[in-house]
N, C-alpha and C positions, 0 to 999 in steps of 0.2 A: 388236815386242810387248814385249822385254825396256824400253823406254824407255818406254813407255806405264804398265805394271805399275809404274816405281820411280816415276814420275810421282805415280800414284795413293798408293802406300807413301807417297811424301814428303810429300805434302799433307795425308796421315790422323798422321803424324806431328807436322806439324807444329802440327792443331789441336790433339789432346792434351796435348803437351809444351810449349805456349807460349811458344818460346824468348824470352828476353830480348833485344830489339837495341839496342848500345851507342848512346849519345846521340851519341857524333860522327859514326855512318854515320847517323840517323833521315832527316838532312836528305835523302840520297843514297838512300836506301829506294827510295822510289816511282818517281824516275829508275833503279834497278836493276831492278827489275821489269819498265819497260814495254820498255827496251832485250831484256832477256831474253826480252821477247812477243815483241818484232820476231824477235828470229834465229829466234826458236822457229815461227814462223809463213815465218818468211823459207826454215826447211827445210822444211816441209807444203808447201808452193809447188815447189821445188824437188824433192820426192820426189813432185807428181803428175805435175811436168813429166819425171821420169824423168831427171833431171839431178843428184840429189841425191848429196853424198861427205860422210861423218861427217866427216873431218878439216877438211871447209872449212865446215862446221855448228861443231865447237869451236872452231874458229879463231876468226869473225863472234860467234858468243857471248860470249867471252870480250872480243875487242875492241871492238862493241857496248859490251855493260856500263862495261869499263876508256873508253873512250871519253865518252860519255856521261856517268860521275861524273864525270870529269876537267876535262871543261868547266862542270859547272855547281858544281865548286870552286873551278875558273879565276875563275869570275862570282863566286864569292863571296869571293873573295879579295880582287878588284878595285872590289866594292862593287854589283855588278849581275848577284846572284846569280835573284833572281827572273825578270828577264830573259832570263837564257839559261837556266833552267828552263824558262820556258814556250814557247822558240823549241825546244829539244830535244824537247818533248812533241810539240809542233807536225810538225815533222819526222817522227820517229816514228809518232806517228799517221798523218799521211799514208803513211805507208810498210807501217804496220799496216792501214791502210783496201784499199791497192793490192795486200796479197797476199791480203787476206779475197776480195776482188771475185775473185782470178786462182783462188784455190780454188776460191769458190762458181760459178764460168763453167767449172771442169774437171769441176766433180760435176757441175753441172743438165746440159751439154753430152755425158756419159757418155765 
């Protein structure tokens, strides 16, 4: 409950105070995010399957994110940043699509 509630705090935070994000993370923005969906959704999976441990939730978030910007720096560094932007989303999504299903099959299923 305690995660849910700073969830909520963070979000109402965040639209009042409009933080500024620096131009060199802009590019990496929206790849941090959806990594961040995945773990995020990757524990709601994990905690209907009754399997879920906060420290292996911080763990996959943090490396998710650190992961995911890394490569699509990698790509940009290299010249084929677009590229592996859109193979991580790709990925990603698929992986975000496969816990949405495993939730929505553990709720309708009861």
């Amino acid at each position: 409950m305690a995660a849910v509630l700073g969830l909520i705090v963070g979000v109402v935070i965040g639209v009042f105070v409009k933080p500024d994000i620096p131009v060199v993370l802009q590019p990496y923005l929206p790849i941090m995010v959806v990594a961040a969906l995945d773990a995020l959704l990757g524990a709601a999976r994990a905690y209907f399957e009754r399997s879920f441990h906060d420290r292996v939730f911080v763990i996959s978030f943090f490396a998710n994110v650190l992961t995911a910007t890394l490569l699509v720096f990698l790509g940009n560094q290299l010249g084929v940043g677009s590229q592996l932007q859109t193979a991580v989303i790709v990925v990603l999504g698929i992986r975000i699509f496969s816990n949405v299903s495993s939730i929505r099959r553990f709720i309708f299923r009861g």
